[in-house]
TIDREN-878365 format. One record per residue: x, y, z of N, C-alpha, C in turn. Coordinates in steps of 0.2 Angstrom, whole numbers, padded with zeros to 4 digits, always signed. Last residue first. Example, Ala and Ser with C-alpha at 12.3 -4.5 7.8 and 13.67 -1.06 7.14 Angstrom:
+0064-0011+0035+0068-0005+0036+0064+0000+0039/+0066-0028+0039+0062-0022+0039+0066-0016+0039/
***
This chain:
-0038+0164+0117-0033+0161+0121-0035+0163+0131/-0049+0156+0106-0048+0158+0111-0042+0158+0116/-0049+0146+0089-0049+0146+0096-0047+0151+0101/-0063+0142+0077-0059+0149+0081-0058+0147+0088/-0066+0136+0063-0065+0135+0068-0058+0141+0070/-0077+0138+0049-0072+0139+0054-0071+0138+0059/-0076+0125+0034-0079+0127+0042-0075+0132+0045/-0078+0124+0017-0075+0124+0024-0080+0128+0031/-0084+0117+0005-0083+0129+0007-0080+0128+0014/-0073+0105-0001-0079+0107+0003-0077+0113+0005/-0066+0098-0015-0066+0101-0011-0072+0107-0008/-0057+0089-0027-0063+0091-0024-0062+0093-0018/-0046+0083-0027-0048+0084-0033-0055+0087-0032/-0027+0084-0024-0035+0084-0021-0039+0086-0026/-0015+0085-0026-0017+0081-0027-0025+0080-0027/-0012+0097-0023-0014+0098-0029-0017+0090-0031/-0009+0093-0009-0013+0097-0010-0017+0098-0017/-0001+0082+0000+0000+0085-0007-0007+0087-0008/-0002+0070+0007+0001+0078+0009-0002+0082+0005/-0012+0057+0004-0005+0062+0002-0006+0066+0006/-0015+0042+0002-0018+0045+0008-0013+0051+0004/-0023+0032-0012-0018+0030-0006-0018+0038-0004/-0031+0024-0019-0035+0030-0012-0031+0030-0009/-0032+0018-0032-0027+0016-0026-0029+0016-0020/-0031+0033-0044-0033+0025-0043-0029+0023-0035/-0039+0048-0036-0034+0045-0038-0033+0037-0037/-0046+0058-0028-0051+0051-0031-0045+0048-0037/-0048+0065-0015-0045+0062-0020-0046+0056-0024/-0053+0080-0006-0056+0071-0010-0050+0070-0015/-0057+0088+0009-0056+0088+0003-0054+0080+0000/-0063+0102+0019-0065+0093+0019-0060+0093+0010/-0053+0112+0029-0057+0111+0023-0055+0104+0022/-0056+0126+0041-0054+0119+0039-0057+0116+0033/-0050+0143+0041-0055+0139+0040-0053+0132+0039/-0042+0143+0062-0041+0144+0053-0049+0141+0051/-0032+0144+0073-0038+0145+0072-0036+0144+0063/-0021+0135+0079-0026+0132+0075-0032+0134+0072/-0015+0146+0090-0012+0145+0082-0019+0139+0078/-0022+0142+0100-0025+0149+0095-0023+0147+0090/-0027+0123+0103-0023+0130+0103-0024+0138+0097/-0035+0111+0109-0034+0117+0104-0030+0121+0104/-0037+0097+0114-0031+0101+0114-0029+0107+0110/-0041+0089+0099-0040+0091+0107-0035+0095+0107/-0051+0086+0086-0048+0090+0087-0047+0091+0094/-0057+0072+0074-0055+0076+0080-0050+0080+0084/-0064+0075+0060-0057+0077+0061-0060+0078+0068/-0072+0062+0048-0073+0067+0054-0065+0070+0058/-0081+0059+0033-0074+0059+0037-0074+0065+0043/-0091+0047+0027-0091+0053+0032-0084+0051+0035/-0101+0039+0023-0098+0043+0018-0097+0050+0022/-0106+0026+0031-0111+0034+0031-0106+0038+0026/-0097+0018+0026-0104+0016+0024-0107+0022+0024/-0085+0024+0029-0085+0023+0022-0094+0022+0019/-0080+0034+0040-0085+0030+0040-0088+0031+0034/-0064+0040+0048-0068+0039+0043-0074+0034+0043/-0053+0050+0053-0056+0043+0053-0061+0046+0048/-0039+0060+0062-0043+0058+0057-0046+0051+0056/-0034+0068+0076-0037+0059+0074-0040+0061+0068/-0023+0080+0084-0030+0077+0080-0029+0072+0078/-0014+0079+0094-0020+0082+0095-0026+0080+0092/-0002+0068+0086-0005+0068+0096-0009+0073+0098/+0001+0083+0076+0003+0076+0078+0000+0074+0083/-0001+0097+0071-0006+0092+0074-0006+0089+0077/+0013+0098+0066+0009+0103+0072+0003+0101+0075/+0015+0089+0056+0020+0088+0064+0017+0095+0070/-0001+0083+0049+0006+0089+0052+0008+0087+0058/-0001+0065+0047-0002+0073+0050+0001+0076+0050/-0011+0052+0042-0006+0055+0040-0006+0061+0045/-0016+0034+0041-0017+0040+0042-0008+0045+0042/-0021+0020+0034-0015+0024+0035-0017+0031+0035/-0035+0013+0036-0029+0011+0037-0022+0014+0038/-0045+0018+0028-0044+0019+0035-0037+0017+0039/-0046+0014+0015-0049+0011+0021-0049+0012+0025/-0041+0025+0007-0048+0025+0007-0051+0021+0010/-0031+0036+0020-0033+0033+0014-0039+0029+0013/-0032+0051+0024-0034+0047+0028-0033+0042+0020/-0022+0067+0032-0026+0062+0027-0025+0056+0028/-0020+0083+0040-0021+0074+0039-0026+0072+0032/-0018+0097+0035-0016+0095+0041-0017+0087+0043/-0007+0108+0025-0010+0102+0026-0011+0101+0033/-0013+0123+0021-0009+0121+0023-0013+0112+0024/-0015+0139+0011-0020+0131+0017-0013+0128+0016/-0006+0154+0019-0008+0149+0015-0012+0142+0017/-0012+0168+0027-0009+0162+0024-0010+0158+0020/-0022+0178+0032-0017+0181+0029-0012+0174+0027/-0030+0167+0044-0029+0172+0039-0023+0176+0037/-0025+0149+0037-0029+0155+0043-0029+0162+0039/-0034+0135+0033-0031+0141+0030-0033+0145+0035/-0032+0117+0032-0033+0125+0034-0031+0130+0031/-0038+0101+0026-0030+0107+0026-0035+0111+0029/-0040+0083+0027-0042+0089+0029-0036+0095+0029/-0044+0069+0015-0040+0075+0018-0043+0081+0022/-0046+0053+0007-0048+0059+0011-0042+0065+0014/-0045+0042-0007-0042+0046+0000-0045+0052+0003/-0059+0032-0011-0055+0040-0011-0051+0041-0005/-0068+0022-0011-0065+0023-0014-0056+0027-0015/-0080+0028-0004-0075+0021-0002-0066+0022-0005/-0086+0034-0015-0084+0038-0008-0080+0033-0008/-0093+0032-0027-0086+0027-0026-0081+0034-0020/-0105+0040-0025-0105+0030-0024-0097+0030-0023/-0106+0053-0017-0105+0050-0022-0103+0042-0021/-0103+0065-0004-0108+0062-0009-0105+0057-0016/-0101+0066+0013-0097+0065+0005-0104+0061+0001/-0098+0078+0027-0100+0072+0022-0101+0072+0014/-0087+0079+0039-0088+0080+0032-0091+0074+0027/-0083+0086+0056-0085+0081+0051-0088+0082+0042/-0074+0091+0070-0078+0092+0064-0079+0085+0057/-0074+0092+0084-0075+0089+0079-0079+0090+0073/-0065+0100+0099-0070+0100+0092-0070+0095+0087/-0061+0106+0114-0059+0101+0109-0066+0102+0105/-0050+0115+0123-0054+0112+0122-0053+0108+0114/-0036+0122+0123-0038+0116+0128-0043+0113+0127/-0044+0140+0121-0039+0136+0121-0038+0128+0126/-0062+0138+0118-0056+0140+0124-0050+0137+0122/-0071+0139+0102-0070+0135+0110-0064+0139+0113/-0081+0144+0088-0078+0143+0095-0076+0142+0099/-0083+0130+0074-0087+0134+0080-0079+0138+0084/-0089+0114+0067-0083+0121+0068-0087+0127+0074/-0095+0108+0060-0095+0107+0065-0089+0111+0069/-0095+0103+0042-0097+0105+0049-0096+0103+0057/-0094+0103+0023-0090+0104+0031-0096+0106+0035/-0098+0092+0009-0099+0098+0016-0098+0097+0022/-0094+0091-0004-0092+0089+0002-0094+0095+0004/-0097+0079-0020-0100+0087-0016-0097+0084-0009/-0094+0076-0034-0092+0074-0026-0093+0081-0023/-0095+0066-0050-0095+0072-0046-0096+0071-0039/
***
């Protein structure tokens, strides 16, 4: 089993910037592709990056692309989403989530994720 807990979300000014971070419980953390999706209101969650289980291939929405950086730190079992350059459309809840699929290779794919953290909000201001 795998408990994620999101933090670091909050309000900022369009422009600004946030990081939020997710820490993961369980020994074969290392292991697992990572992901973060949102959901704003009235939508659906959506993907925004994934990280495979060594850091090596990362992934993004083409709305994120050149804003946010996914990474990872496999020893503290902690995947963190840098966020610049905010914009309003990015408000949404952001959500830590696990794939514990043989490989830890990184997806898009939503139903792929097999755990998942109550999420953060982040609210940007225009």
């Amino acid at each position: 089993q795998v408990q994620l807990v999101e933090s670091g979300g909050g309000l900022v000014q369009a422009g600004g910037s946030l990081r939020l971070s997710c820490a993961a419980s369980g020994r074969a953390f290392s292991s697992y592709a990572m992901g973060w999706f949102r959901q704003a209101p009235g939508k659906e969650r959506e993907f925004v990056a994934a990280i495979n289980w060594s850091g090596g291939s990362r992934y993004y929405a083409d709305s994120v692309k050149g804003r946010f950086t996914i990474s990872r730190d496999n020893a503290k079992k902690m995947v963190y989403l840098q966020m610049n350059s905010l914009k309003p459309e990015d408000t949404a809840v952001y959500y830590c989530a696990a794939d514990q699929s043989p490989l830890g290779i990184a997806t898009m794919q939503e139903d792929s994720y097999d755990y998942w953290g109550q999420g953060t909000q982040v609210t940007v201001s225009s």
